[in-house]
N, C-alpha and C positions, 0 to 999 in steps of 0.2 A: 386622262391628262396627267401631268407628271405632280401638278397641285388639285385639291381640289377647288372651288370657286364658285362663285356665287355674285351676280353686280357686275359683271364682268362686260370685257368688246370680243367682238369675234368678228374679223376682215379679212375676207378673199384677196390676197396679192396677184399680181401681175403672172408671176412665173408657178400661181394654180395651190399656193399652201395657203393657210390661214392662221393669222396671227391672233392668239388669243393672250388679252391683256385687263390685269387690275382684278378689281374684286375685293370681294370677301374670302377669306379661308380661315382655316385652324393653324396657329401657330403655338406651341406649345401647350397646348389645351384649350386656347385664347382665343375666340374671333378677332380680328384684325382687317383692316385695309391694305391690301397687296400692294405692292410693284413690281414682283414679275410678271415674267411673262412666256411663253411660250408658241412653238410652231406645230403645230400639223401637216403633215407630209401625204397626203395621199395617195402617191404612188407605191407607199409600202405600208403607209396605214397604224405611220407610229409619231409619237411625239419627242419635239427637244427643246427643251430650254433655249432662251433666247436672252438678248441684256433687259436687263430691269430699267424699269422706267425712273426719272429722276425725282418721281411723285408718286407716291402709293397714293391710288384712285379708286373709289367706288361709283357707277351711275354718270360715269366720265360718256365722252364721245370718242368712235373712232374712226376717221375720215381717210379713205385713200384717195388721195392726190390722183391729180392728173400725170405728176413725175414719177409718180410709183412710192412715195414717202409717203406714213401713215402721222397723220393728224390726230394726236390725243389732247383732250383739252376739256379741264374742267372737272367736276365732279366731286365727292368730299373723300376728305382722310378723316383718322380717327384721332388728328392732334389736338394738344389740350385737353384729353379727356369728355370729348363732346367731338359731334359730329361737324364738322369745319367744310363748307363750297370752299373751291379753289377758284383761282382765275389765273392758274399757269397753264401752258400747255409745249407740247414737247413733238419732236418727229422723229420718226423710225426709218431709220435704213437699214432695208433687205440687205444691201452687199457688204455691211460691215456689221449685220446685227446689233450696233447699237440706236440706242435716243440721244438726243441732243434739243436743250431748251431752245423756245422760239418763242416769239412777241407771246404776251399772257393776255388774255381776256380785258374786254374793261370794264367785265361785274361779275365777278366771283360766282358762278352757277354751278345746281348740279339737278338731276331732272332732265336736261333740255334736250334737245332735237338740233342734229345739224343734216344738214345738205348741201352735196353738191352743184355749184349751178352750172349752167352752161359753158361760161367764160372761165371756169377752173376756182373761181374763189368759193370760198362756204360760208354758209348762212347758219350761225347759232338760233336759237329759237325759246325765249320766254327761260322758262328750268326755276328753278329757290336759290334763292340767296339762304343759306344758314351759318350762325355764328351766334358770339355767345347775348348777340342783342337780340335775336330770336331767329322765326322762319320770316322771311318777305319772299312771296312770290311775284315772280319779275316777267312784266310785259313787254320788255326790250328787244331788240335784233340787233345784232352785228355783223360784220363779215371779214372773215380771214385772208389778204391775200399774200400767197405762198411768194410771189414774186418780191413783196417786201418783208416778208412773215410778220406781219403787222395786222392788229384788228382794229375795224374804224365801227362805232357806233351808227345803225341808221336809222332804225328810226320803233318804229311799236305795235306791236299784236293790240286788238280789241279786250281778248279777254286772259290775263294775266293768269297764266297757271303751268302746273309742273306735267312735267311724263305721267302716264304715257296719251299723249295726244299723238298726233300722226302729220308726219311734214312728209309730202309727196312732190316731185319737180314733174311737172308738165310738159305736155308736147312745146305750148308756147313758151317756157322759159319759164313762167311762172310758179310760186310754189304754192299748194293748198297746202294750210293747217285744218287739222278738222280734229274735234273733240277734245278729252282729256276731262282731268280736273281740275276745279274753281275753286279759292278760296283756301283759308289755313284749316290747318286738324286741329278742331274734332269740326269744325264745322264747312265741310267739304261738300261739292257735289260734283257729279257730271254733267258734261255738256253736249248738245249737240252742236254748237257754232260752229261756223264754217268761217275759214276768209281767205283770200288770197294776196301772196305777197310778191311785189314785180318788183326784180332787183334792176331793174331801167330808171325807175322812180326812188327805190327804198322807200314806198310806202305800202301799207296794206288798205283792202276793200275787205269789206262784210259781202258772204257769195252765199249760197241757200244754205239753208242748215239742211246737218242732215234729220232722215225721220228718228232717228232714234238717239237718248243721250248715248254716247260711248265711251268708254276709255281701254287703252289695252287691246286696240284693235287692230288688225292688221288692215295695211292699204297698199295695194296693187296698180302699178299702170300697166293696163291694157293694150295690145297695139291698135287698138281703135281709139287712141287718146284717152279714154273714160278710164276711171278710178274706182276700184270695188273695196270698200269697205266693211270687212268680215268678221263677226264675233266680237272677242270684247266684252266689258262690263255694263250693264243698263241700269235706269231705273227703270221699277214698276209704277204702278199707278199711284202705290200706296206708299212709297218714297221707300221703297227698298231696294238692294242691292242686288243684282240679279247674273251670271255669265249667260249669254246672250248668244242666238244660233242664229240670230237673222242676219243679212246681208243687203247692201244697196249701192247703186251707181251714183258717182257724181260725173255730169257731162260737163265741160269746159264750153 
């Protein structure tokens, strides 16, 4: 890459590149929170600079649209000298290479999970609130829609916690959350909770947990509908920390 980075998005576009956006890097000898950004070109296997974001962002989301405009939103910078959640968020267009602000969040996250739904809008997902009154971890939902770039609050996750849990969109429309972690540092854990959340209602259900706590896992949908949930962080018996080789299906 033309920066190096760390914290960063990485989104497949339309016309086959990938935009990689924010982070962490070295600036003058300095860690910092980025705003640019850059392309990958695969058919020659080289990168270019692209417009910087109007937010330097760490742990942001990065959502491509149903239009082809990428969704960035959320995440912290390094203002004030302390790690700062944002609740702006901006879009990217391919044909002019720049960002351009759009409706900002309506709680400042960074941590969280977003997804695609069906009907084109996206579903934010729980993340921290940080600022200089502390860490709050935040059990919220909202959703962005690009037809008003506007986000409407709906409604709240069971169990309140940051990245990396796993938001999967369903055969039915629905979305599984499953895992992550609970509670503020130092006194944190993993979970295995499961729930499902149905943007028909903007409510969520409690669905099986899974067998194992997880967090940092990866989750697949299947074309048999089922969701394979792989590795990741566990506990043991003996309340340690552990990366984790087992695997398991969630059925719908």
């Amino acid at each position: 890459m033309t920066t190096p980075r760390l914290g960063h998005t990485a989104t497949l576009l339309p016309d086959g590149q990938v935009l990689v956006a924010g982070g962490e890097g070295t600036v003058n000898g300095a860690f910092t929170v980025l705003s640019s950004a850059e392309l990958y070109n695969p058919a020659v296997g080289t990168w270019t600079r692209t417009g910087r974001m109007n937010a330097a962002r760490e742990q942001h989301t990065a959502t491509l649209l149903t239009h082809g405009q990428v969704l960035a939103a959320g995440g912290y910078s390094d203002a004030d000298r302390f790690n700062h959640s944002l609740a702006s968020a901006e879009l990217y267009n391919l044909a002019t290479g720049t960002w351009a602000p759009t409706g900002s969040l309506n709680a400042p996250r960074d941590g969280h999970q977003e997804v695609l739904l069906a009907n084109g809008q996206v579903l934010a997902v729980d993340g921290e609130d940080v600022s200089s009154a502390g860490t709050f971890n935040l059990n919220s939902t909202e959703v962005y829609d690009p037809a008003t770039g506007t986000w409407t609050t709906t409604g709240t996750t069971f169990h309140a916690g940051n990245a990396p849990f796993s938001v999967t969109l369903l055969g039915t429309g629905k979305v599984l959350i499953a895992g992550g972690t609970t509670g503020v540092y130092p006194n944190t854990h993993i979970t295995s909770a499961a729930e499902l959340y149905d943007p028909a209602t903007a409510t969520s259900a409690s669905t099986g947990s899974m067998n194992a706590p997880r967090n940092d896992q990866s989750a697949t949908l299947l074309p048999n509908g089922q969701v394979l949930a792989a590795g990741g962080q566990t506990t043991t018996s003996d309340g340690k920390t552990t990366d984790a080789a087992s695997a398991e299906l969630y059925t719908p």
